[in-house]
N, C-alpha and C positions, 0 to 999 in steps of 0.2 A: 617377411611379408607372406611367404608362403606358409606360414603356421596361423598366420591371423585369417588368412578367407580361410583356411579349412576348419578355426574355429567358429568363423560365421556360419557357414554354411551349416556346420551342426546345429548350432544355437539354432536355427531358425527351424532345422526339424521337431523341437523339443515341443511337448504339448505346453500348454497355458494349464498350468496345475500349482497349485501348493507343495508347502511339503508334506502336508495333514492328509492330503490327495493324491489317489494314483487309481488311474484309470487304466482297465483293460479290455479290448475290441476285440470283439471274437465276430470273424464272419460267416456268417451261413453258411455252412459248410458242405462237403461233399457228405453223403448217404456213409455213416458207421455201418460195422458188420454188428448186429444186433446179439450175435454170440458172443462178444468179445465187450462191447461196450452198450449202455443204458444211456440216451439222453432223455435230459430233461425240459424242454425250450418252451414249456405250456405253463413252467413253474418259475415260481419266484425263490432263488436261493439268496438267504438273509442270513449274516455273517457276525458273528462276533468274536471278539480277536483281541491279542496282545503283541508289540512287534515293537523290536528293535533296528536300526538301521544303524550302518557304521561303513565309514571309506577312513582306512587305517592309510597309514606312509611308512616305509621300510626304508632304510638305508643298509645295505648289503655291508658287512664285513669283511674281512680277508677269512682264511681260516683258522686263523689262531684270533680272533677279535669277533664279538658279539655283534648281531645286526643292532641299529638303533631303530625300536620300533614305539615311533608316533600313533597315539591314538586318540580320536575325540570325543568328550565327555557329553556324549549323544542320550537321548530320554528313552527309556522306557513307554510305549503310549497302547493308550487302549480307545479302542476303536467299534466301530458297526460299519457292515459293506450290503453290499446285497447286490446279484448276476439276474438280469435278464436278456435272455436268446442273445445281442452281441454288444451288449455291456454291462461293462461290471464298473463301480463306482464303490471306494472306500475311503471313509473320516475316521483320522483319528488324534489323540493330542496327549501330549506329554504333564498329566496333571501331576501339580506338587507330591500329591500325599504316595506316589510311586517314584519320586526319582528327590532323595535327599543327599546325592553325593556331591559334596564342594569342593573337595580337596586335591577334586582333577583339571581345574580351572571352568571355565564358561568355555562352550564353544559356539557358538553362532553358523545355523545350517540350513539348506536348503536342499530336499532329497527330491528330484523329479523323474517319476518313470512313467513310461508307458510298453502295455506289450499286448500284439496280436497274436492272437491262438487260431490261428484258421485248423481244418483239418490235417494240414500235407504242409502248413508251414508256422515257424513261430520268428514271431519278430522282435525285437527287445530296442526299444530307445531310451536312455537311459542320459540324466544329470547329475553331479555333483559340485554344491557347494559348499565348504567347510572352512569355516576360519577360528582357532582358538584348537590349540593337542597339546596330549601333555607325556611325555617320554615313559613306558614300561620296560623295566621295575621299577617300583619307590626306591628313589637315592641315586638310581643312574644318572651322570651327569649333575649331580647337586651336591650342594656340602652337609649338605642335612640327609639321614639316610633314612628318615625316618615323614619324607616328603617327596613328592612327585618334582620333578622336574617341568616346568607349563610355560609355554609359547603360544601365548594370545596372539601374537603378530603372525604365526604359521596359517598359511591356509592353499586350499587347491583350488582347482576348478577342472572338471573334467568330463568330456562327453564321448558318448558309447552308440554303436549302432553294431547289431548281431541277426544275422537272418541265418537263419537254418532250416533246410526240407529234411520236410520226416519220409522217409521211404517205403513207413507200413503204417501210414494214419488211420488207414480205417478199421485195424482194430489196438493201435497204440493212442490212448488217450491225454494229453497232456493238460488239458481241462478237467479231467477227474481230478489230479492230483494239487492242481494250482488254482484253480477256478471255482473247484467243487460243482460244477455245474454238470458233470455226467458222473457214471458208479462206472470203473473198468469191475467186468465180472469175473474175467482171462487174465490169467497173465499173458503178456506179450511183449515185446521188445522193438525196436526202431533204429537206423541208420542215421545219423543228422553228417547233411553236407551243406555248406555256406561259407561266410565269412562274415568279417567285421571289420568295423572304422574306429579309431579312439583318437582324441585329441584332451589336452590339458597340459596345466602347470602347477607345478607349487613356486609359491614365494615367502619370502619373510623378509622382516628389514634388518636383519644380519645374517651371518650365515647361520646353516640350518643346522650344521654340526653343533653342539656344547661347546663351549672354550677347554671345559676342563678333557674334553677328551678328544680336542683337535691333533693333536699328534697320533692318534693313533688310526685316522680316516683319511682317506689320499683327499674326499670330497670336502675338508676342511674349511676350504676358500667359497665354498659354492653357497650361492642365497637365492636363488631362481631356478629353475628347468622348465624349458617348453618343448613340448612333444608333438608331432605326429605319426601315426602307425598304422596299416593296412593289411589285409595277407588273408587268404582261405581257413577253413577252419573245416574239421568232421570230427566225430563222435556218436554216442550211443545214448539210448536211454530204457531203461526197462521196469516193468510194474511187474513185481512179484504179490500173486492175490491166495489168500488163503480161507478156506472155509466160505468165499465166496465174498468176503466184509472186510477183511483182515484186509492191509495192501502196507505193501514197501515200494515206494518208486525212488530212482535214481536214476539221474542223467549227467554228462559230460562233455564235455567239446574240449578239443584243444588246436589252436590255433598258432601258426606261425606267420609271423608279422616284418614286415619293412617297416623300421620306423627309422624317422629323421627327429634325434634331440640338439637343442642350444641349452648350453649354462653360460650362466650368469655369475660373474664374482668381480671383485674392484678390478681384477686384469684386464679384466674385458670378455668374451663371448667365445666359447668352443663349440663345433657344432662335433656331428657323428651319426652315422647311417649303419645301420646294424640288423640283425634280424634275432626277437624276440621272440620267445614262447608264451603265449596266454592259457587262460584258463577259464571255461565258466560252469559253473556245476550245481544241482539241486537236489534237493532230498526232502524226500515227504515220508511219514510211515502215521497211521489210522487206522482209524475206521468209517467204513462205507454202506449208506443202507437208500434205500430210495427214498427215507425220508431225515435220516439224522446223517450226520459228517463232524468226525472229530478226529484233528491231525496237528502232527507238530513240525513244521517245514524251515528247510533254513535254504537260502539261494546265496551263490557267492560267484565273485568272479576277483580273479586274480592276473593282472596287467605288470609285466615287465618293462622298463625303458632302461636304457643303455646309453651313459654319457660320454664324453671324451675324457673325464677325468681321472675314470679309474674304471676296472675290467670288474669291478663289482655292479649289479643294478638298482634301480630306483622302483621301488616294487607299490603300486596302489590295490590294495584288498578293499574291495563291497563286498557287503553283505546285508542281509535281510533276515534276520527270526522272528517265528512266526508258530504262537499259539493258536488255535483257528475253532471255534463251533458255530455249526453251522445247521441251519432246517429249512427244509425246502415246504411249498407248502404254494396254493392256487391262490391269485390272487381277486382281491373281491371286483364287484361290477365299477364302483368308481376309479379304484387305481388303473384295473382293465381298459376302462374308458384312457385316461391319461398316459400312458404306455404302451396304447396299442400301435404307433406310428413304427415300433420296432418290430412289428408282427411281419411276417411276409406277406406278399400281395397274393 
């Protein structure tokens, strides 16, 4: 009972998005140090892009025994965005003539995020749906060595919420490097202190282990986990800038979690209260000018759950890659007219 309102209660923070869709709110923010960071909030920054998304599944091994790591056979999409002063709005869609692999099964997905960039704070809400993985390497799990192992019935569902204060925002930029809507000139660095909330499950209509390689996993019996996990979180992040254009960012959090897991198998129900180490991490490296942006960024986050069935974990990897060109550029008197409602007063 108490796993299903803390799944509600997420659910209901999640924006009303696609999965082609993902919105980011940046609020007007506190005054930048102008030595350190360039904004842009007069400009329209218009985006074009290539991105993949993925929420993998781990099943932890002993030591002498290989993790079984599920993955799903997610598109390749290409995309147009565009940022004005405190939104940003990105489409994109997974066309045939970029994604011809079959031989990982179908996965059927639903990737929903949202995240605010204020000056002093970043927020991240985040969804996943996934149904259809199929086991890496070719031949684990199968009699054929020379084919994927694939679990159309496998899927998750899991929801994130991550707040973190930056401790030097007004000359650490997190919009220059995610947003493209300011140029860090500085390098600079930043403190993140917060926390975060995760709820989810996976299921399947057998167990999750392979038959062929049930004896060698204590999680054998197991066809369900539902999770809850909360706890503080701090880390760092830092924009190294070179020659004034050049920029390498990199940021990290890590987080230690109370979480409460149930599994599920024909015996019946274990539950188990634990504490978990998380992870969430980003990296951008480009180029930066006041009028072009060219970067290639990957965001990831990496959640541990702990069941009662064995001292190994149940590990969900997101992630997000991300080709990115971008030109900022004034926009003309009609869209001006139509867009001005985000102007300040």
């Amino acid at each position: 009972m108490m796993l299903s309102k803390c799944l509600l209660c997420l659910m209901a923070l999640m924006p009303l998005t696609g999965y082609v869709q993902e919105r980011k709110w940046v609020a007007r923010a506190e005054k930048a140090d102008s030595n350190y960071i360039e904004t842009f909030d007069p400009y329209l920054t218009g985006r074009y892009y290539f991105s993949q998304k993925y929420t993998s599944i781990i099943l932890e091994g002993n030591r002498k025994i290989a993790d079984l790591r599920y993955r799903p056979n997610t598109t390749l999409n290409m995309g147009v965005g565009a940022t004005y002063r405190s939104l940003t709005i990105n489409l994109a869609y997974g066309f045939p003539f970029l994604n011809r692999d079959k031989d990982k099964g179908t996965t059927k997905w639903l990737d929903l995020q949202s995240h605010v960039y204020t000056r002093n704070w970043s927020i991240d809400v985040f969804g996943q749906f996934y149904k259809g993985y199929f086991l890496f390497p070719k031949g684990l799990g199968n009699n054929d060595t020379r084919s994927f192992y694939v679990r159309p019935d496998l899927g998750i569902s899991l929801f994130g919420l991550a707040v973190y204060n930056l401790r030097n925002g007004d000359r650490f930029s997190y919009r220059a490097a995610m947003l493209q809507s300011e140029w860090q000139k500085k390098s600079a660095g930043t403190w993140l202190v917060g926390g975060e909330i995760y709820a989810g499950s996976i299921s399947a209509d057998s167990a999750i282990v392979p038959s062929l390689l049930s004896v060698s996993y204590s999680q054998r019996d197991i066809r369900r986990i539902r999770f809850v996990e909360l706890g503080p979180g701090a880390g760092y992040a830092y924009t190294l800038v070179a020659a004034r254009h050049f920029f390498l960012t990199g940021a990290a959090t890590f987080n230690a979690n109370i979480g409460l897991s149930r599994e599920f198998s024909e015996k019946g129900t274990s539950d188990k209260i634990s504490i978990s180490p998380n992870f969430i991490y980003r990296g951008v490296m480009g180029y930066n000018s006041r009028v072009w942006n060219m970067n290639i960024s990957v965001v990831g986050n990496s959640i541990s759950v702990r069941g009662a069935s064995s001292r190994q974990d149940y590990q969900f990897n997101t992630g997000n890659y991300r080709l990115t060109l971008v030109k900022r550029f004034l926009p003309g008197p009609k869209l001006k007219r139509k867009i001005k409602w985000l102007d300040p007063k």
